[in-house]
C-alpha positions in Angstrom: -31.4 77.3 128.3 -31.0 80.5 126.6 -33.4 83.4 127.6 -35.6 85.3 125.5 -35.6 89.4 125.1 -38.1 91.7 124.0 -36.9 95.1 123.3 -40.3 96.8 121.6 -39.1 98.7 119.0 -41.2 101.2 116.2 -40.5 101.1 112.7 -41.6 98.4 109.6 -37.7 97.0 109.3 -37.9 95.7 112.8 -41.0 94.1 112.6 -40.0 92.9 109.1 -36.8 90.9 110.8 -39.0 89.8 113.3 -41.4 88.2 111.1 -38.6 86.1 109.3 -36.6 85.2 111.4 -39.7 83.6 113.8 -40.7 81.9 110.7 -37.2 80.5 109.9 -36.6 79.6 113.4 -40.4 77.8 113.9 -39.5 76.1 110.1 -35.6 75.1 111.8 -37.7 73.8 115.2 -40.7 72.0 112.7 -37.7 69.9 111.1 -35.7 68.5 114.4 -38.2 65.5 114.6 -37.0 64.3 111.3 -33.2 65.3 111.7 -33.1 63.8 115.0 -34.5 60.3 113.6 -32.0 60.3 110.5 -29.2 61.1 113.1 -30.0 57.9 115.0 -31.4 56.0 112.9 -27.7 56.1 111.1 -26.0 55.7 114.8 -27.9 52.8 115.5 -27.3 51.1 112.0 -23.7 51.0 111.8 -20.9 49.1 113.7 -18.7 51.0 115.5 -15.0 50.2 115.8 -14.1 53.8 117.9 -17.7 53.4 120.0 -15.2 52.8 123.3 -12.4 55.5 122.2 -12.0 58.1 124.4 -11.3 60.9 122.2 -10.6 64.2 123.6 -6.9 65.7 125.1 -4.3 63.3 124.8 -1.0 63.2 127.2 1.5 65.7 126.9 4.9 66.7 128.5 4.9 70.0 128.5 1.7 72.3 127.6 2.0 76.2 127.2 1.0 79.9 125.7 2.9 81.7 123.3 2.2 84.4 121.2 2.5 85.0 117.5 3.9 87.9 115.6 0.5 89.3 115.4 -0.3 88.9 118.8 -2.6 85.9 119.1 -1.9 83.1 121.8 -1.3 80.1 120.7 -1.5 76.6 122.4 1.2 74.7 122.4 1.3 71.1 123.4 4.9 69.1 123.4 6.2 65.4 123.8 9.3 64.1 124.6 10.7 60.8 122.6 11.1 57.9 124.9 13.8 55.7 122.5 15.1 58.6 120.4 15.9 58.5 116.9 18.7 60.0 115.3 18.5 61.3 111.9 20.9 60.6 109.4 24.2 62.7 109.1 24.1 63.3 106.0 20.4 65.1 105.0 20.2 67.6 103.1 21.4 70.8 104.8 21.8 69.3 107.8 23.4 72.0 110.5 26.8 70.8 111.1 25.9 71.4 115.1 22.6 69.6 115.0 23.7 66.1 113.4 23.1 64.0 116.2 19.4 65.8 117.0 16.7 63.8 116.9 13.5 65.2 114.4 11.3 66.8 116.0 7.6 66.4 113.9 5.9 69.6 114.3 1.7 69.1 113.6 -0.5 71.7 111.7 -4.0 71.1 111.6 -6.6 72.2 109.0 -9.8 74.7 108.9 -12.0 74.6 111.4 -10.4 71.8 113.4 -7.7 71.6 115.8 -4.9 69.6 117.1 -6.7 66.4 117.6 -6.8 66.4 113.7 -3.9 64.1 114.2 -5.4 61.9 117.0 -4.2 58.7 115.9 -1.2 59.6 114.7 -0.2 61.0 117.9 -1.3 57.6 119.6 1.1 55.8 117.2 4.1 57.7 117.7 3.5 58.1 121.5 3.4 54.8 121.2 6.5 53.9 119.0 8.2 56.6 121.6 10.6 57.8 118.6 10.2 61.2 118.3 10.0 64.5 119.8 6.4 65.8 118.6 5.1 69.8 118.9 1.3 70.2 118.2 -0.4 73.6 118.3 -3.9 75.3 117.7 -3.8 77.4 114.6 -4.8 80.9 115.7 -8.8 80.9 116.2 -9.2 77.5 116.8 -9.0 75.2 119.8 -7.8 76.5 122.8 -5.7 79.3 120.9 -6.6 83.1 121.1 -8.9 85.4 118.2 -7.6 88.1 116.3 -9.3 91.0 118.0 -9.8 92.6 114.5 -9.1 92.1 111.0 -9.1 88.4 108.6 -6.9 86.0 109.0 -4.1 85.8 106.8 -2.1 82.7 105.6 1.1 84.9 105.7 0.0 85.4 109.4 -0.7 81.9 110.1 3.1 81.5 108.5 5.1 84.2 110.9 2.6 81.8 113.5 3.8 78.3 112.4 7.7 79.9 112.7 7.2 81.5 116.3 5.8 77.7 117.2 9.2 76.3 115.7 11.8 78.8 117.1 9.7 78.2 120.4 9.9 75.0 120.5 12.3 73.3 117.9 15.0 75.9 118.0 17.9 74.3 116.3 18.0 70.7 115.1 15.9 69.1 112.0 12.4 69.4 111.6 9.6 66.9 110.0 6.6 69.6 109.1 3.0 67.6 108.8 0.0 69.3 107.9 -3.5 69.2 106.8 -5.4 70.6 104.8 -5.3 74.9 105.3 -2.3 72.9 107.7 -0.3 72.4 104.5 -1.3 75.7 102.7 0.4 77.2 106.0 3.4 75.3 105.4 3.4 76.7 102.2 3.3 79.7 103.2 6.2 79.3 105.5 8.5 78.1 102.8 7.5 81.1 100.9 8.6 83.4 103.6 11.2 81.5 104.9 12.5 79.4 102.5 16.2 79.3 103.7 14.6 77.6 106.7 12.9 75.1 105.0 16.5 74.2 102.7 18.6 73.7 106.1 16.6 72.5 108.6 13.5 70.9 107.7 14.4 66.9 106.7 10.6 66.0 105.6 7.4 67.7 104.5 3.9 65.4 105.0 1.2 67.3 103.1 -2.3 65.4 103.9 -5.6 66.8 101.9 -4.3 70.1 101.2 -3.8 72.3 97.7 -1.2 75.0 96.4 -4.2 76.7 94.8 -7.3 77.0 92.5 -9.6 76.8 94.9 -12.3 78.5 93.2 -14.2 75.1 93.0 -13.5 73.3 96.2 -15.7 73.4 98.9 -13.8 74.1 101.6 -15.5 74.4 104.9 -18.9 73.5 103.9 -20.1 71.6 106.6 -18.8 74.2 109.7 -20.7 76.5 107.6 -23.6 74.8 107.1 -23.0 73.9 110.9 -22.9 77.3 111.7 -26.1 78.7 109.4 -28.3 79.5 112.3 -26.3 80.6 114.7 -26.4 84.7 113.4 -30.1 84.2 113.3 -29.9 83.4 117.3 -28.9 86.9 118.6 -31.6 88.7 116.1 -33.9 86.3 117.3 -33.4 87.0 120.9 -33.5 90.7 120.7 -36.4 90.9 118.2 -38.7 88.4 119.0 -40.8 86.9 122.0 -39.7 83.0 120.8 -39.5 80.8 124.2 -35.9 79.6 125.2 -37.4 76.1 124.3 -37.8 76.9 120.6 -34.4 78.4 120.8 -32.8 75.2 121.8 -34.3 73.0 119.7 -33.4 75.1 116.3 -29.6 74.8 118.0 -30.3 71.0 118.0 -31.4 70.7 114.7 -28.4 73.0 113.6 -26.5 70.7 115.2 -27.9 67.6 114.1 -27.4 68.9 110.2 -24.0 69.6 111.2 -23.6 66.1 112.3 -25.1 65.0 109.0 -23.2 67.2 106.9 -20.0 66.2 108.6 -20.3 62.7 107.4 -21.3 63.4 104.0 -18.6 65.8 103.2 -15.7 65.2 105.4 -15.6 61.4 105.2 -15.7 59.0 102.0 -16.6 55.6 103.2 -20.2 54.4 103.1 -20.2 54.0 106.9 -17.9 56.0 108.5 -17.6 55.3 112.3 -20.3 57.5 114.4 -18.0 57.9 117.0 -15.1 59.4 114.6 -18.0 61.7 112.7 -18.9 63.4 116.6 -15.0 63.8 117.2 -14.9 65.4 114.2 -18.2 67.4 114.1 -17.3 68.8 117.9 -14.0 70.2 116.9 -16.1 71.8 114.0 -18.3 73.5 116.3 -16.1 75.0 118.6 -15.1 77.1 115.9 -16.9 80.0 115.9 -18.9 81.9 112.9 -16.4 85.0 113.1 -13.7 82.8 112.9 -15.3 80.8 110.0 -15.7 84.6 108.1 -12.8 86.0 108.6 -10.5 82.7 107.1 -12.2 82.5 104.1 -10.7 85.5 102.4 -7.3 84.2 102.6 -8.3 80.6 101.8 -9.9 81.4 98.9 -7.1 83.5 97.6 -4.6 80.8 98.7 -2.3 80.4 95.3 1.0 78.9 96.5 2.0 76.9 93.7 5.8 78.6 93.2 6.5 78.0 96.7 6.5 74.4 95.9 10.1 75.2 94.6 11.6 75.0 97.9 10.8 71.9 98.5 12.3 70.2 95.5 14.6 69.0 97.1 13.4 68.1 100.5 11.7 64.7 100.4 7.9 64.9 100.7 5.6 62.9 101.7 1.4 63.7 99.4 -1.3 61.8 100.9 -5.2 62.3 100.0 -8.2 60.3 100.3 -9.9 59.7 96.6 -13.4 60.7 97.8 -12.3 64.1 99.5 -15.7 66.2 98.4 -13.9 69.4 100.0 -10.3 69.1 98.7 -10.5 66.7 96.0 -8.1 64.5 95.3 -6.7 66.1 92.1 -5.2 69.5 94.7 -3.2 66.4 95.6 -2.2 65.2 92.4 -1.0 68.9 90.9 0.8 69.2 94.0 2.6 65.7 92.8 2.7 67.2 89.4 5.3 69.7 91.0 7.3 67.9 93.4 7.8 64.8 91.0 10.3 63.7 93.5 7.5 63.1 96.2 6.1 60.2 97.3 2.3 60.4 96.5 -0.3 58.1 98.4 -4.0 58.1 97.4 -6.2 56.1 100.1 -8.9 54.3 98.8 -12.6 55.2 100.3 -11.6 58.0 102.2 -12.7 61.7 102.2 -11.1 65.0 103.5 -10.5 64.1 107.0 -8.3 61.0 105.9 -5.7 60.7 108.9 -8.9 59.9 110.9 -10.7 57.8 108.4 -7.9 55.7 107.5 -5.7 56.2 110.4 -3.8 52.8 109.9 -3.1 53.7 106.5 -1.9 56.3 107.0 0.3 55.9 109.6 2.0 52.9 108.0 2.6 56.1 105.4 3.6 58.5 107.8 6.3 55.8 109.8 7.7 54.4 106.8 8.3 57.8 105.2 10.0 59.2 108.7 11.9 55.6 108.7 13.5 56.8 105.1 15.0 60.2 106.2 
């Protein structure tokens, strides 16, 4: 329970703010009733294939800190193949020393998620035991550090995604993956490093993302909407005398609305799996409204499209869900537009959060297109 405190203070402003904020949060607390019955009316009503799945940290073989250019810690989670799988002599590039490595698939999740984006993906491989796999937090997000001041930058989250790789994947070919703001990093690494992208990445997966023009999309919707009353908590604690009770109930109804939201606008099928929406939905909310600010600068400004270039000639793998409300599915199609040499998969029913929605789909994608390298 969160405590209440009164600090009496003089003036018309205060008492102003404290007037509106007690009537947003006693409209916020008159609403849970209703929230609360939509929420479980639509849990109880639908069949749940993931009801038993225990979502949450999956296994790893080696777990660790490092930190990034810029000096955020990053969380760093590694897996070792079991089989092995060695990756043809002759790719493009290939490092004459490195021929007989196996591809290691380095993981980069989206916007106000984290590594357990790619939660059935990871299953598979593990698995298939094929590959070496790196997964990370993107700076901000899951168990990875804040910037203590300052936006985030995609060129930051770049010189991030390359101290992950010389970390981890330090010589030998590399299968990049990401998702959504996941891909717009990649992007960004080809633009910065693009001589690393020509000789030792074998395979670019870009899953619900864009190269740019995203003056329409609506990225991040539902964290924000998730996270609309949580700045009104810390004004309402210093300002007025609400109970802690009233407090917790407008978090539940924020958090209901965020539940709601979540399914609406990250998922396309009619009845999406509760189960999946609450996996999803609890990575949303443990990303914090600073956080949430301070990306939307350079997402927003994310135009990308030359950097496409450098992967011409790397084979790519597009895949989008044709009900994406956030990213829809035409980011994926002018990304196909310029890499007419990539393979392009649209998924049928699914929304922004597609490698979860569709995760069979899309790993019979994902495998077939790493079987082809």
């Amino acid at each position: 329970m969160v405590s209440s405190v009164f600090t009496p203070k003089v003036g018309k402003r205060a008492g102003i703010i404290g007037a509106v904020v007690g009537l947003a949060a006693a409209g916020i607390a008159a609403g849970v009733a209703a929230e609360r019955t939509i929420v479980r009316r639509t849990k109880r009503g639908t069949i749940d294939p993931y009801a038993d799945e225990k979502f949450g940290e999956q296994p790893y073989d080696e777990s660790f800190m490092i930190t990034a250019p810029d000096g955020t810690d990053l969380h760093v989670e590694v897996l070792d193949p079991v089989d092995g799988l060695e990756v043809e002599p002759d790719f493009p590039g290939a490092p004459g020393a490195d021929l007989e490595a196996e591809p290691t698939i380095v993981f980069v999740h989206g916007f106000c998620l984290d590594m357990g984006t790619f939660y059935f993906q990871r299953k598979e491989l593990v698995r298939r035991g094929d590959y070496r796999m790196v997964f990370y937090d993107q700076p901000g997000h899951g168990r990875s550090g804040k910037l203590e001041s300052g936006d985030y930058h995609l060129e930051a989250l770049a010189e991030s995604l390359n101290a992950v790789i010389e970390a981890t994947v330090p010589t030998g070919p590399i299968v990049l993956v990401g998702h959504s703001m996941g891909g717009m990093t990649i992007m960004a690494l080809a633009e910065r490093y693009p001589d690393l992208l020509r000789t030792r990445v074998s395979g670019v997966v870009l899953m619900a993302t864009s190269g740019g023009k995203l003056e329409e999309a609506r990225l991040s919707l539902p964290s924000l909407a998730a996270r609309a009353g949580a700045p009104f908590l810390p004004v309402v604690t210093r300002t007025t005398r609400l109970t802690g009770s009233v407090i917790d109930r407008a978090r539940l109804a924020s958090s209901d609305l965020a539940w709601l939201l979540t399914r609406q606008f990250g998922f396309g099928g009619s009845a999406p799996s509760p189960a999946l929406v609450t996996f999803v939905e609890s990575m949303n909310s443990h990303t914090t409204a600073d956080t949430v600010t301070r990306y939307l600068r350079t997402i927003y400004t994310h135009d990308r499209f030359p950097a496409l270039d450098t992967l011409q000639d790397i084979p790519t793998l597009v895949i989008a869900g044709d009900k994406d409300q956030i990213l829809p599915v035409t980011h994926s199609r002018e990304i196909a537009r310029h890499l007419p040499n990539a393979e392009f998969i649209e998924i049928p029913d699914s929304g922004h959060v597609v490698m979860l929605e569709h995760a069979d789909e899309v790993n019979a994608a994902l495998i077939s297109f790493l079987e082809k390298l």
